[in-house]
N, C-alpha and C positions, 0 to 999 in steps of 0.2 A: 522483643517489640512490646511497647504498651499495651494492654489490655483496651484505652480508652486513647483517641487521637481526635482532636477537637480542631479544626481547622475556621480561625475568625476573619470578618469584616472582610469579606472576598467578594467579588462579582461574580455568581455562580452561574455557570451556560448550562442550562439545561436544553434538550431537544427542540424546545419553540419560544424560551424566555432566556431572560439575565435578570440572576436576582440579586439585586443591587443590597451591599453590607450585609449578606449573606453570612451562615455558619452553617458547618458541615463536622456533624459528627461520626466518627469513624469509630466498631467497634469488630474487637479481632479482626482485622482487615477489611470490614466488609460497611459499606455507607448506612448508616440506622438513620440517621435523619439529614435534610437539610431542613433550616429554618430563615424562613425571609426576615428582613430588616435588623435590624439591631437588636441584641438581646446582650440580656445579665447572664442566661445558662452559662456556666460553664464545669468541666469535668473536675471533681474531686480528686481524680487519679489519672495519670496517663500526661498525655504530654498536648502543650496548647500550642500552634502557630498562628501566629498575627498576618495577613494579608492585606494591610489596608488596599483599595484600590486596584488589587490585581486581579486579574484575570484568573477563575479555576475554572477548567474544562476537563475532560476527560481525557485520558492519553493517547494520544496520536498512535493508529494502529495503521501500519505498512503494511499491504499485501503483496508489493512487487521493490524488494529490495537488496542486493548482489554484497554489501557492503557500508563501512561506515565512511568511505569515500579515500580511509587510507587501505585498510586490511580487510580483507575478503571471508565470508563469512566460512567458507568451506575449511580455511586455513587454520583460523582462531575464532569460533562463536562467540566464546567468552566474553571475548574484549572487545567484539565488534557490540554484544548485547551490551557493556557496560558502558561505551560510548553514548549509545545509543538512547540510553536512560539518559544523561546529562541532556540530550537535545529532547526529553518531552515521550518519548516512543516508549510505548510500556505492553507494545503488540507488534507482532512484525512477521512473516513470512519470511524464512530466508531461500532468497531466490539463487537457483542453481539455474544460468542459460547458456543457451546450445555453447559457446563459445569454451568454456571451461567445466564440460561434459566426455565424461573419459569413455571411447569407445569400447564399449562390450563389459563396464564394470559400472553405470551408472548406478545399480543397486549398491555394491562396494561403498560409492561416496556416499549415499545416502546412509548406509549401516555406519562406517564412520563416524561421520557428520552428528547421528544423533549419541553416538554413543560418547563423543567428547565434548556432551552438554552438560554443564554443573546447573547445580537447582537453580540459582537466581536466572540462566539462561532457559533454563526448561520453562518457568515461571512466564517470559517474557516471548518468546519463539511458539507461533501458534501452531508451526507445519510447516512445511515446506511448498514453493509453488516453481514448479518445471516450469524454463522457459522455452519450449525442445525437447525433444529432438525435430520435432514432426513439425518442421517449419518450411515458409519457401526461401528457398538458396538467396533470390533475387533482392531479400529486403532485411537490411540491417547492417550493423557494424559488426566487424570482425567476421565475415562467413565463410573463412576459410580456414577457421580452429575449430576445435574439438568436433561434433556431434550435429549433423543436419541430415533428416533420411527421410523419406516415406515410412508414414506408418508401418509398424510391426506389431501385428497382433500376439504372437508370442512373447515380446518383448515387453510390450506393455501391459499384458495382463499376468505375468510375472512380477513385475514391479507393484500393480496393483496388490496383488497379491502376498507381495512380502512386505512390501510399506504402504498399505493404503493407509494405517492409520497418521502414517506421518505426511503423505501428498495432501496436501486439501486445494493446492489449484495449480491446471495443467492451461499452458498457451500452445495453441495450435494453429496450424492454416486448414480451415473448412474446407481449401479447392482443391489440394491432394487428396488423390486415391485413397478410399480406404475410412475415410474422415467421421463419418457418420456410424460406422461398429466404433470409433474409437471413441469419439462424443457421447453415445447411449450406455458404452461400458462403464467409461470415468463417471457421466453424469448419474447411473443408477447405483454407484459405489459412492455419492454423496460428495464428491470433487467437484470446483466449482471448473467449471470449462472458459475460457475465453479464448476469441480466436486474435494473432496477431503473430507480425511478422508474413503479413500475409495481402494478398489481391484477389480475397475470395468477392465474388459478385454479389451484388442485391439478395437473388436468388438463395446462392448458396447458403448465405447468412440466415435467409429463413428460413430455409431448408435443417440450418444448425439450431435454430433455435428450436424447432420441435424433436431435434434427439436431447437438446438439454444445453445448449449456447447459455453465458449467461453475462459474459464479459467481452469488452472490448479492449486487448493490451493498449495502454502509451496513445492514446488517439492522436491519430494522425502521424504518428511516428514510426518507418517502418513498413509503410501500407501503400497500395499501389493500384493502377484503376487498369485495367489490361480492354475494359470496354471501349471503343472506336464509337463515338457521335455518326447519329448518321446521315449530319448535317454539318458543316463548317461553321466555327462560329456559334454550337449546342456543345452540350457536355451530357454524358452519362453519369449516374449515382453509382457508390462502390461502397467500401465495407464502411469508409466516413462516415458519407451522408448515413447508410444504411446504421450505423448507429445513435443519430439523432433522432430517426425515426423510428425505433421498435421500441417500444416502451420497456419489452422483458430486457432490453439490456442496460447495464452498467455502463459506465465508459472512462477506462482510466485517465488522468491527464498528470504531465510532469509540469509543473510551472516555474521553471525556472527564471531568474528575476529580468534577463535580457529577451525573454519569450524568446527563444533560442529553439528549442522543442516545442512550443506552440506558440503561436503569437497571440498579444494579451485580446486583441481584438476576437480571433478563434476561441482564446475560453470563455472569454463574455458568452461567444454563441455557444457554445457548448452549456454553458451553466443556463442560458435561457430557453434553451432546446428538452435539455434532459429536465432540470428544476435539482434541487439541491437532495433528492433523494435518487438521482441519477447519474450520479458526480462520484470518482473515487479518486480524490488527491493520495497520490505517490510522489517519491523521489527517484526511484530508478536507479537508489545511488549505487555507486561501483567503489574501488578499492583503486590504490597506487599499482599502475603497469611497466612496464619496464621499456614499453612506447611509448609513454607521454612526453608533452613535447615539454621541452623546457622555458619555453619561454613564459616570463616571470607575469606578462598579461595575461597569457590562458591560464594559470594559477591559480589566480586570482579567482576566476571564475567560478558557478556552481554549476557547470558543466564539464564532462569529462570529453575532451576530443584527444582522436586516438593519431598516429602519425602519418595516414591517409588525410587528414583534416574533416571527417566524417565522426558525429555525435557518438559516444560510445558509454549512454548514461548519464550521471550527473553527480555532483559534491554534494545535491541539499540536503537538507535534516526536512524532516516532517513539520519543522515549525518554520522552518523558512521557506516551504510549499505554501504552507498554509497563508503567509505572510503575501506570498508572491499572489496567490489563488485571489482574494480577498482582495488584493488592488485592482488588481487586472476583472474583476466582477460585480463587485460593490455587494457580494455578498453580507447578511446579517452573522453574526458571530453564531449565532446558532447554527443558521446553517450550514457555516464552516465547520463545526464541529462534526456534523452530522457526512460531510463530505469526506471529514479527515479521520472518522472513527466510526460511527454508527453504521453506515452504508456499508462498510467491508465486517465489521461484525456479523450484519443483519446476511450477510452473503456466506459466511463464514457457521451459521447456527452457535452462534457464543456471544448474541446480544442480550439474551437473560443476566447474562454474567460482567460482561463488560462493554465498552462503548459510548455510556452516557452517563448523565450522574442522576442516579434514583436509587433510594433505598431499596437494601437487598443485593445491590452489583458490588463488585469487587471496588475499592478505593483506588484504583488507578488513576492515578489525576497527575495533570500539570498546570504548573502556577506559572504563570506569565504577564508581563508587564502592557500595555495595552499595545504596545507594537509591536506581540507576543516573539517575543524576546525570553526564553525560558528564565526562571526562575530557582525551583524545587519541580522535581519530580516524584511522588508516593506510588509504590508499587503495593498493593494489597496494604495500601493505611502506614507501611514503613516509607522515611525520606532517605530514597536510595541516591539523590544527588540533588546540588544543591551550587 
C-alpha cells in the first residue's frame, strides 16, 4: 500500500457539512488532512484519485447483518466481507439469529466463525451481534428453526465469557423471565443490548433501559402490543411508540425501496421523532434459502420473503438503505452519514477510529455518485473495490 494516498475534487460529508472540491489526504491508512476548496497540494509519492463531483463519506458500518443477500456469513465470512466492500460497508456485525442457531453449540459457531476469518475480513467484521436466543416465539419469521428459549443464565454467561470479546450486541425480548440479570450482565460486560423480536410493554422498556437497554431491533418489525385499550376506539403505546419516546434509545430501521418493512411515511416519523443521531440505518440482509420463492418478481426485490409469504430480511446493501432512508425522509447527507455510520460506531465505542471523516480516524471511505450509487470503496487508505 502507498505510504501517501491523496483523494481529489470530492464532495467531502463530514458530521454537520459537505465540503464541496474537497481533498483528503490519506497517510499509512489513516486521514492526516482534509482540505476545503480547491487546491494545487498534491503528494510527491503515493498514489492520487480524481473524484470530480462525487460523494466521499465514510463507510457504511452494519450492526444487524445475516448476509450478503446470496451467502451467509456463518458459511463463508470471507466472501460475504468481500462483497460487502464492493457495496461501500467497510464495518459490519455479523449477525447470527435465532433461526440458524445450533442448539446446545452456539459457542462452537461462534469459535468457528471467528477462527475462519482472514485479515481483510478481520479488518472489516467489528464482532458479532446475537439475534437470540432469548426472544418471544410469537414474533418473527422462521420461529420454528434453530434456537428460541427463555433466558439461561448458565448459558449466557458462558458465552459471555468465552466470546465476550467477540459479542458486542445481543437482541432480546425485555417481557421474558429472567430479562433484567441478563440485560445488566451483557450491559456491564460493555455489549450493546437491544430489545426485539418482542411485545415488551412501555414499562418494561423502562424498566430495560435502567439495567442498560440501549437499542431497538428493526422498528416496527417483529414487535407486538399485547396491551388491550380501555376504551374502543383508544390504543395503548408498546415497545414502538416506547421508542420514539426514550431518548437513551436507538432505533434500528430497514428501508427497503417498496417500504415493505416500514413504510416511507413511518421513517419520516421515526427520523423526526428520534432526529438523526437516533437513527440506525440497517439492511437486515440475509443470504439465498432453499425456500425462497421463485418467482422472478420477488427476485427482483430487496426484500427477502420466505415460502409462508412473511418478510424474512432483505437483499439491500447499506448504500441502497441509505438511498431508500434519504427519500423516504429528506434527510441532509450528513446526517445520513451519521445514521448509516457514526450512530452505530458511537454505540459500538470505535467512533475515535472510524465512522466519520476527521483526521486521525482510519481512511475508510466510500466514493459515491450523488444518487449514492457506490463507486471505490478504501479500507484503511487501500481501494479494496472499485
Amino acid at each position: 500500500m502507498p505510504e501517501r494516498v491523496t483523494i481529489r475534487s470530492g464532495r467531502v460529508v463530514l458530521s454537520d457539512s459537505v465540503l464541496e472540491n474537497a481533498t483528503l489526504v490519506i497517510e499509512h491508512g489513516v486521514i492526516r488532512d482534509v482540505i476545503p476548496g480547491w487546491t494545487k497540494r498534491r503528494s510527491d509519492d503515493g498514489a492520487t484519485f480524481d473524484a470530480p463531483g462525487q460523494v466521499i463519506g465514510p463507510g457504511f458500518i452494519d450492526p444487524h447483518c445475516h448476509g450478503d443477500g446470496v451467502t451467509r456469513f456463518y458459511d463463508d465470512p470471507n466472501r460475504v466481507v468481500a462483497n460487502l466492500l464492493k457495496q461501500g460497508t467497510t464495518g459490519v456485525l455479523a449477525t447470527l439469529g435465532y433461526p440458524d442457531m445450533v442448539r446446545g453449540d452456539i459457542g462452537g459457531q461462534l469459535q468457528r466463525f471467528q477462527t475462519s476469518l482472514q485479515s481483510q475480513a478481520r479488518e472489516v467484521v467489528a464482532g458479532v451481534h446475537l439475534e437470540g436466543p432469548y426472544v418471544n416465539r410469537k414474533y418473527g419469521a422462521q420461529t420454528s428453526c434453530g434456537v428460541i428459549k427463555d433466558f439461561d443464565s448458565v448459558e449466557y454467561d458462558a458465552l459471555i465469557a468465552q466470546h465476550g470479546g467477540l459479542i458486542k450486541w445481543w437482541t432480546c425480548a425485555p417481557e421474558l423471565p429472567g430479562s433484567d440479570a441478563f440485560i445488566a450482565s451483557a450491559a456491564a460486560r460493555g455489549h450493546v443490548v437491544a430489545a426485539g423480536h418482542s411485545e415488551a410493554t412501555v414499562e418494561q422498556i423502562e424498566r430495560a433501559i435502567g439495567q442498560g437497554l440501549k437499542v431497538i431491533t428493526h422498528w416496527t418489525n417483529a414487535t407486538g402490543n399485547p396491551s388491550a385499550a380501555a376504551y374502543l376506539g383508544t390504543r395503548r403505546p408498546g415497545i414502538d411508540e416506547a421508542a420514539l419516546v426514550f431518548d437513551q434509545l436507538a432505533a434500528e430501521i430497514i428501508p427497503d425501496s417498496g417500504g415493505r418493512h416500514v413504510h416511507p411515511l413511518m421513517a419520516k416519523l421515526l427520523y423526526k421523532a428520534k432526529g438523526p443521531d437516533g437513527v440506525l440505518v440497517i439492511t437486515d440482509a440475509g443470504y439465498g434459502r432453499p425456500d425462497d420463492p421463485t418467482d422472478p418478481k420477488l427476485a427482483e426485490l430487496d426484500v427477502s420473503i420466505d415460502r409462508d409469504g412473511n418478510l424474512a430480511g432483505s437483499r439491500l446493501t447499506m448504500a441502497g438503505a441509505a438511498r431508500n432512508f434519504r427519500k423516504f425522509s429528506g434527510c441532509t447527507l450528513p446526517e445520513l452519514f451519521r445514521m448509516a455510520s457514526l450512530n452505530t460506531a458511537r454505540l459500538l465505542g470505535i467512533d475515535r477510529q472510524v465512522g466519520s471523516i476527521e483526521p486521525g480516524k482510519l481512511a475508510n471511505l466510500v466514493v459515491c455518485d450523488e444518487g449514492l450509487r457506490v463507486k471505490q470503496t478504501f479500507l484503511r487508505g487501500r481501494e479494496v473495490a472499485q
